[in-house]
C-alpha positions in Angstrom: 123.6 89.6 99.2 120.3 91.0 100.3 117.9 92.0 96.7 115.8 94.8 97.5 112.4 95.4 95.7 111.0 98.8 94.6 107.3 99.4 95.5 105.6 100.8 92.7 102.8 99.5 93.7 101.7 102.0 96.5 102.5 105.0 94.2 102.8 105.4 90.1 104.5 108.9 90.5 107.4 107.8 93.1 108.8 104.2 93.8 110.0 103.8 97.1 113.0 101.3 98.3 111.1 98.7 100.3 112.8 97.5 103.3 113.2 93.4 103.3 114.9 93.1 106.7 111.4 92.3 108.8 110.3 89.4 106.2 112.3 86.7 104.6 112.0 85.6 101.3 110.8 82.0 100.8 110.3 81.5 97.2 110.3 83.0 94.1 108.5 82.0 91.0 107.6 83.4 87.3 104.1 83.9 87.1 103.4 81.9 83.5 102.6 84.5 80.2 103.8 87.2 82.4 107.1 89.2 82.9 106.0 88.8 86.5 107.6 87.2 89.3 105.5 85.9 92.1 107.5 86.7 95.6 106.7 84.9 98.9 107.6 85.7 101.8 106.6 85.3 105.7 104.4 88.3 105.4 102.6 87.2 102.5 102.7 86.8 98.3 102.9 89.5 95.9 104.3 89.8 92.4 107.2 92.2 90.7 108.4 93.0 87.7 112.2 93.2 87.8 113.0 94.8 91.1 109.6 97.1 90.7 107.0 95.0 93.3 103.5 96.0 91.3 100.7 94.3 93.7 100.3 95.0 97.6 101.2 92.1 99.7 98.2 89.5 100.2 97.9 86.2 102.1 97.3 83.6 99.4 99.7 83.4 95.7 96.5 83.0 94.0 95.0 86.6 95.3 98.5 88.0 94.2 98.8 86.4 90.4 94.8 87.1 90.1 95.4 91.3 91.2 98.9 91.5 88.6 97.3 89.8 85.6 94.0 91.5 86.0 93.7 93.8 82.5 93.1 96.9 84.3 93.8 100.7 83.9 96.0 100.4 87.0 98.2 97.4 85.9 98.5 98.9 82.7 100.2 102.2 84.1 102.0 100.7 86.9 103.8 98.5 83.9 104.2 101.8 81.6 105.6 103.6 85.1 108.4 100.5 85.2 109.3 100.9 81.7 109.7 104.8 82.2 112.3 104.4 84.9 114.5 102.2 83.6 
């Protein structure tokens, strides 16, 4: 069974159904003191809350954990957004 993530990331008003079938997942961790997840795949890391994906994709896990647990006006309302659609 194939788990697609929401980007959320590109877009607070509209999350779209990203597409998983050109990358593969290789691993997937809980970023610690977060409700993140940390996602790797062939393209790259990025981390998601629940099924929402809230940073772009970047090359290294550190880049990715450093961009989602920045305190920023961003992070904050892409979390809020997340909330709001459930």
């Amino acid at each position: 069974m194939e788990t697609k993530i929401l980007d959320i990331a590109s877009t607070h008003t509209d999350a779209d159904l990203m597409d998983n079938s050109p990358s593969s997942l290789i691993n997937q961790e809980p970023v610690e003191n977060t409700p993140f997840t940390l996602i790797t795949t062939d393209e790259g890391s990025f981390c998601a809350m629940g099924l929402y994906r809230i940073t772009e994709i970047y090359p290294t896990k550190d880049e990715a954990i450093s961009k989602a647990t920045n305190l920023s006006w961003n992070n904050l309302v892409t979390v809020m957004m997340i909330f709001l659609k459930k």
